[in-house]
VMD Tcl script that builds the backbone (N, CA, C; Angstrom):
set m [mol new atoms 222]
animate dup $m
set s [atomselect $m all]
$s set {name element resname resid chain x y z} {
  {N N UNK 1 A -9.575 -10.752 2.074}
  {CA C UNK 1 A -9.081 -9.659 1.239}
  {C C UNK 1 A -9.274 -10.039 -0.221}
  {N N UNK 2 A -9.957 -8.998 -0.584}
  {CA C UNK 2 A -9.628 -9.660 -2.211}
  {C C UNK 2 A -8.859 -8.576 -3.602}
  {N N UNK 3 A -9.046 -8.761 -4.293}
  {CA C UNK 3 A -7.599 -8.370 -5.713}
  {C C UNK 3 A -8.730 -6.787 -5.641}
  {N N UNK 4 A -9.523 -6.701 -5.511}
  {CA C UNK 4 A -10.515 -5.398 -6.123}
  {C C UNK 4 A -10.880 -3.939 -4.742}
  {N N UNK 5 A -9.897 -4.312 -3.657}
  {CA C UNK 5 A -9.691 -4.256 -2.452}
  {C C UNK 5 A -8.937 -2.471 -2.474}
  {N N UNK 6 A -8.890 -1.345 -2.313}
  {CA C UNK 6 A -8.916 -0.440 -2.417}
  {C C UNK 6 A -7.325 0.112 -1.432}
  {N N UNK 7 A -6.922 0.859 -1.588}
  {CA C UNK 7 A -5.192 1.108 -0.614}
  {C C UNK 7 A -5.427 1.258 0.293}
  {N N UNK 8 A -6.788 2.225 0.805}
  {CA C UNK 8 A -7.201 2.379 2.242}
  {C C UNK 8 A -7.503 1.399 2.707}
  {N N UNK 9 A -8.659 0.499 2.149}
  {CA C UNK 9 A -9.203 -0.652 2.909}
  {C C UNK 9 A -7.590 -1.206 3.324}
  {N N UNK 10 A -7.218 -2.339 2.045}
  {CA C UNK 10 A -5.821 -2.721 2.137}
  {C C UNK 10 A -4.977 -2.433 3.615}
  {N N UNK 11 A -4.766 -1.111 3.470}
  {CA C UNK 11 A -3.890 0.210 4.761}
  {C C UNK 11 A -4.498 -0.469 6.081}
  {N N UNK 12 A -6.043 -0.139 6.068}
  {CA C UNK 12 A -6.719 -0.803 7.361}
  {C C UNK 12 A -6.550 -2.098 7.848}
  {N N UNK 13 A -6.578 -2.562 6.873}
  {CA C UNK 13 A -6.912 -4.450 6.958}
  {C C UNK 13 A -5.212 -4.465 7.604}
  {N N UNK 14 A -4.757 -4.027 7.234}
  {CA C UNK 14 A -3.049 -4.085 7.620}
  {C C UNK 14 A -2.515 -3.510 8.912}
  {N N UNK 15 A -3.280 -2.694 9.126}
  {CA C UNK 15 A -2.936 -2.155 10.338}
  {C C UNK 15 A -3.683 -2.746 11.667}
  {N N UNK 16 A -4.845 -3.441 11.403}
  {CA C UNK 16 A -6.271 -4.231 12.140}
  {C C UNK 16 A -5.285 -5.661 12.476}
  {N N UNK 17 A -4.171 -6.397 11.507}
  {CA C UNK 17 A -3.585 -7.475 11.650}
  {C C UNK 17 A -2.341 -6.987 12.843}
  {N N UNK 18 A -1.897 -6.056 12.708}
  {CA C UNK 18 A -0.214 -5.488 13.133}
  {C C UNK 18 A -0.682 -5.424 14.950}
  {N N UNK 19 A -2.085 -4.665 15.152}
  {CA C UNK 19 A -2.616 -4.390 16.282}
  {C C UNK 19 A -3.100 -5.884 16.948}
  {N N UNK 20 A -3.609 -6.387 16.044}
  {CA C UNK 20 A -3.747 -8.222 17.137}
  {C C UNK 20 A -2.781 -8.827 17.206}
  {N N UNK 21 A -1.604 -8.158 16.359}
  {CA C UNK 21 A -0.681 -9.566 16.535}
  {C C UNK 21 A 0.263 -9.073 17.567}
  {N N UNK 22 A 0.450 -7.440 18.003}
  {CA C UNK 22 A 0.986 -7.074 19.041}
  {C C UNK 22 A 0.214 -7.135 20.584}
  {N N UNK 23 A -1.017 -6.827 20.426}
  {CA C UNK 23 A -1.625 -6.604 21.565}
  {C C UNK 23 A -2.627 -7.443 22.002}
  {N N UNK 24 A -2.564 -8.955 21.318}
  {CA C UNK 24 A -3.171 -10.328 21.559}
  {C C UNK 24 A -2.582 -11.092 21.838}
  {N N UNK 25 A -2.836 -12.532 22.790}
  {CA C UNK 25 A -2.385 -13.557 23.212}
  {C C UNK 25 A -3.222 -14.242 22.002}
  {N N UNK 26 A -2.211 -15.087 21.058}
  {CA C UNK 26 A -3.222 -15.787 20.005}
  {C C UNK 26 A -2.271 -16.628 19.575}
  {N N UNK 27 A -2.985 -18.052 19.655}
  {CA C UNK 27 A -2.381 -19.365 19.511}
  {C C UNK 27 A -1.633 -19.293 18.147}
  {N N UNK 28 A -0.658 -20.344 18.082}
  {CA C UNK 28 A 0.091 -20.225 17.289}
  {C C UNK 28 A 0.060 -20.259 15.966}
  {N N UNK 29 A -1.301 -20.911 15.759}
  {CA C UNK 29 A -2.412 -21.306 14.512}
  {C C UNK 29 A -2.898 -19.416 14.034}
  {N N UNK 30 A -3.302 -18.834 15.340}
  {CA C UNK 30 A -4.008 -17.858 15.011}
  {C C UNK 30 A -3.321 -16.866 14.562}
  {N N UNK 31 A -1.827 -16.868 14.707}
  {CA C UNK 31 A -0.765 -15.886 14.691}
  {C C UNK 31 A -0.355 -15.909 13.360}
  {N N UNK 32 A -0.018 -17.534 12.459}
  {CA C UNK 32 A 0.396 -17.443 11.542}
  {C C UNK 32 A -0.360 -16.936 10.616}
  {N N UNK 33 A -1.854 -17.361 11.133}
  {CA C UNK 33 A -2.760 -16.891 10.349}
  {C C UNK 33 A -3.180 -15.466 10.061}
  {N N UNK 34 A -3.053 -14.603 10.912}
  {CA C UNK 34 A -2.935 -13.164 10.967}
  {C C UNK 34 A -2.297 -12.966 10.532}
  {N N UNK 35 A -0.659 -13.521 10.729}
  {CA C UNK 35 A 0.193 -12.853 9.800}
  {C C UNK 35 A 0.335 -13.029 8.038}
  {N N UNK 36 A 0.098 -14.058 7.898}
  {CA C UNK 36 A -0.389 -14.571 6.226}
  {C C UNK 36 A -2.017 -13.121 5.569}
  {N N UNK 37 A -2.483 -13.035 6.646}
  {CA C UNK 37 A -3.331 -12.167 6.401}
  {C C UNK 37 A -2.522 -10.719 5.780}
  {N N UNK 38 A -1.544 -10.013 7.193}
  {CA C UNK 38 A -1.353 -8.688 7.013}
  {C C UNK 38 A 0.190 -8.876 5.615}
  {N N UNK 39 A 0.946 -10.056 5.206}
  {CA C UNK 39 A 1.732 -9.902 4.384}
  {C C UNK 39 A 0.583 -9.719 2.955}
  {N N UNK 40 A -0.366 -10.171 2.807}
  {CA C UNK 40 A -1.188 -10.162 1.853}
  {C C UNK 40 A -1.948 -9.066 1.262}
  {N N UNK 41 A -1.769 -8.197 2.526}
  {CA C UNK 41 A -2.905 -6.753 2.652}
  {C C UNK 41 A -1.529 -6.007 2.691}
  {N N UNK 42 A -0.167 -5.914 2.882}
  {CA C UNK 42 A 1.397 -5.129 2.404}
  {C C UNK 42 A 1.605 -5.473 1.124}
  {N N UNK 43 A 1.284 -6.598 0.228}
  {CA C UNK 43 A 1.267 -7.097 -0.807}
  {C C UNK 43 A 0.386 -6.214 -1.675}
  {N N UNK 44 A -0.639 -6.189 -1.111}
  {CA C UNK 44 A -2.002 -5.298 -1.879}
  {C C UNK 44 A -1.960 -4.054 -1.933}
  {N N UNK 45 A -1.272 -3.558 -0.929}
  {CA C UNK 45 A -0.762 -2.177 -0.726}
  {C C UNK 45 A 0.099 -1.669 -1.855}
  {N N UNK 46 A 1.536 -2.364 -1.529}
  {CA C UNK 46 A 2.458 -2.353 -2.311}
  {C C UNK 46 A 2.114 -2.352 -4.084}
  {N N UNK 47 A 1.318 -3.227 -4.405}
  {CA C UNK 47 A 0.693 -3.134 -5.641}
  {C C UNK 47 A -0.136 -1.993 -6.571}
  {N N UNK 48 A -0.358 -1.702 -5.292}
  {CA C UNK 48 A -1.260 -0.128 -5.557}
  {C C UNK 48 A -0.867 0.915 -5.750}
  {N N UNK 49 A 0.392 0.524 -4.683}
  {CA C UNK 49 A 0.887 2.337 -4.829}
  {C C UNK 49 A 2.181 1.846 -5.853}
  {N N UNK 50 A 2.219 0.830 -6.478}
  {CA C UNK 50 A 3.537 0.874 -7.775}
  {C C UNK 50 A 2.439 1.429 -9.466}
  {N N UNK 51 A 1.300 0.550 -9.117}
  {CA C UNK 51 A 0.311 1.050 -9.833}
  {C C UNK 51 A 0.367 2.896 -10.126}
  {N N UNK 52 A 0.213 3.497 -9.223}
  {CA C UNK 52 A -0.263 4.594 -9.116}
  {C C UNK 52 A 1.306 5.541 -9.284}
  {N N UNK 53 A 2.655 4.820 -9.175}
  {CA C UNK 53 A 3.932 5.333 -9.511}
  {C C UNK 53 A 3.887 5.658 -10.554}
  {N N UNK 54 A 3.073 4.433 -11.502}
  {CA C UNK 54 A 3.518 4.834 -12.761}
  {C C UNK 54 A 2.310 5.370 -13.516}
  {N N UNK 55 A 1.565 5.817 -12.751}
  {CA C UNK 55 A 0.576 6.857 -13.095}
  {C C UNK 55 A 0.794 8.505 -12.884}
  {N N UNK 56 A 1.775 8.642 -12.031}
  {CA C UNK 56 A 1.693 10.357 -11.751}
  {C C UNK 56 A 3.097 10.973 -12.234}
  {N N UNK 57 A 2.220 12.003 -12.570}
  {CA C UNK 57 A 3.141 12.995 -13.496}
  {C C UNK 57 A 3.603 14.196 -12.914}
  {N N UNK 58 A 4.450 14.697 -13.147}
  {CA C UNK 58 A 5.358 15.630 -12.399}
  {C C UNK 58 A 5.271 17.155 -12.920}
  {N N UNK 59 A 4.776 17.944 -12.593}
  {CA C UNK 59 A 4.617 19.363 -13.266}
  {C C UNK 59 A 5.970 20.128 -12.836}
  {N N UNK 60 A 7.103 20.317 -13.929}
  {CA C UNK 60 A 7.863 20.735 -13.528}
  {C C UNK 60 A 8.168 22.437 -14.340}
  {N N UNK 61 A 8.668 23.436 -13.153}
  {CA C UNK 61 A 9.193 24.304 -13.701}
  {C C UNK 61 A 10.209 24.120 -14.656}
  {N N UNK 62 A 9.557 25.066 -16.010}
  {CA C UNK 62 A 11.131 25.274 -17.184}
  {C C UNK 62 A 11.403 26.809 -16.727}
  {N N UNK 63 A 13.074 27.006 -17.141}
  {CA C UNK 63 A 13.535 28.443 -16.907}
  {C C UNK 63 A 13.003 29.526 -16.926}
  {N N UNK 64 A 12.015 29.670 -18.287}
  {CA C UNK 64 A 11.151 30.265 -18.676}
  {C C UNK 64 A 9.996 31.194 -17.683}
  {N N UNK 65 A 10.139 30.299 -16.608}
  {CA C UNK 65 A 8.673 30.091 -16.082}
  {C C UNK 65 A 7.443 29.279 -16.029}
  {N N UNK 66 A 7.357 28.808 -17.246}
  {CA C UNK 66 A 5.981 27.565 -17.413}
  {C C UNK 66 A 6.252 26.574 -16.647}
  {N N UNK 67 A 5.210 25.709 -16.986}
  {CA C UNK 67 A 5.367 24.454 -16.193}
  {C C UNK 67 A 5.118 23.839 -17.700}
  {N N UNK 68 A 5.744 22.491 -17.539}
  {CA C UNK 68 A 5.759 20.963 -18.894}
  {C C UNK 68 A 5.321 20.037 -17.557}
  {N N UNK 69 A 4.755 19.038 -18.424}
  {CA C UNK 69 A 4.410 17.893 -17.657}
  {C C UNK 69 A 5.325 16.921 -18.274}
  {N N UNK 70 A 5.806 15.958 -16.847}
  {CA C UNK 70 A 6.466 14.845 -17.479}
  {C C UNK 70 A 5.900 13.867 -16.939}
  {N N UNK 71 A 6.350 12.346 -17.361}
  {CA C UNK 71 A 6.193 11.183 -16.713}
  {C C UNK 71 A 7.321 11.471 -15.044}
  {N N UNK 72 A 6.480 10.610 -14.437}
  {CA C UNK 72 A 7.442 10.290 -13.268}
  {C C UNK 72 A 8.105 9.333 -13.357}
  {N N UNK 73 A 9.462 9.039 -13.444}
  {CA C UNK 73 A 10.419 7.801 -13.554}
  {C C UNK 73 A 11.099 7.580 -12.209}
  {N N UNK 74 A 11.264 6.543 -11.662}
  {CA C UNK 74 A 12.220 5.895 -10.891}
  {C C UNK 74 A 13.527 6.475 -10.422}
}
mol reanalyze $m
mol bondsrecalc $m
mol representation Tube
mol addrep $m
């Protein structure tokens, strides 16, 4: 996995780890190792979509009728 790694890929790579580590017999070496994999690719995830929190903006109705754009806050 690397830092330039996209939310979908990320999403996949994460979901590709969750599926071997449920539905494989895999030594104990291979397990930790999968799992160090899919916390890394929830890590990458997670990064992305805080990224992209504080990128989207909220079109909200005023009384009026119009719409204002705001930041999206927490």
């Amino acid at each position: 996995m690397t830092g330039t790694e996209n939310f979908e890929t990320a999403l996949q790579t994460l979901e590709q780890v969750v599926d071997r580590l449920e539905n494989t017999d895999l030594s104990l070496e291979e397990a930790l190792s999968a799992f160090e994999k899919g916390v890394a690719s929830a890590t990458r995830c997670q990064k992305l979509l805080q990224a992209v929190e504080t990128r989207v903006e909220l079109l909200l109705k005023k009384p009026d009728g119009t719409f204002e754009i705001d930041q999206f806050e927490e």
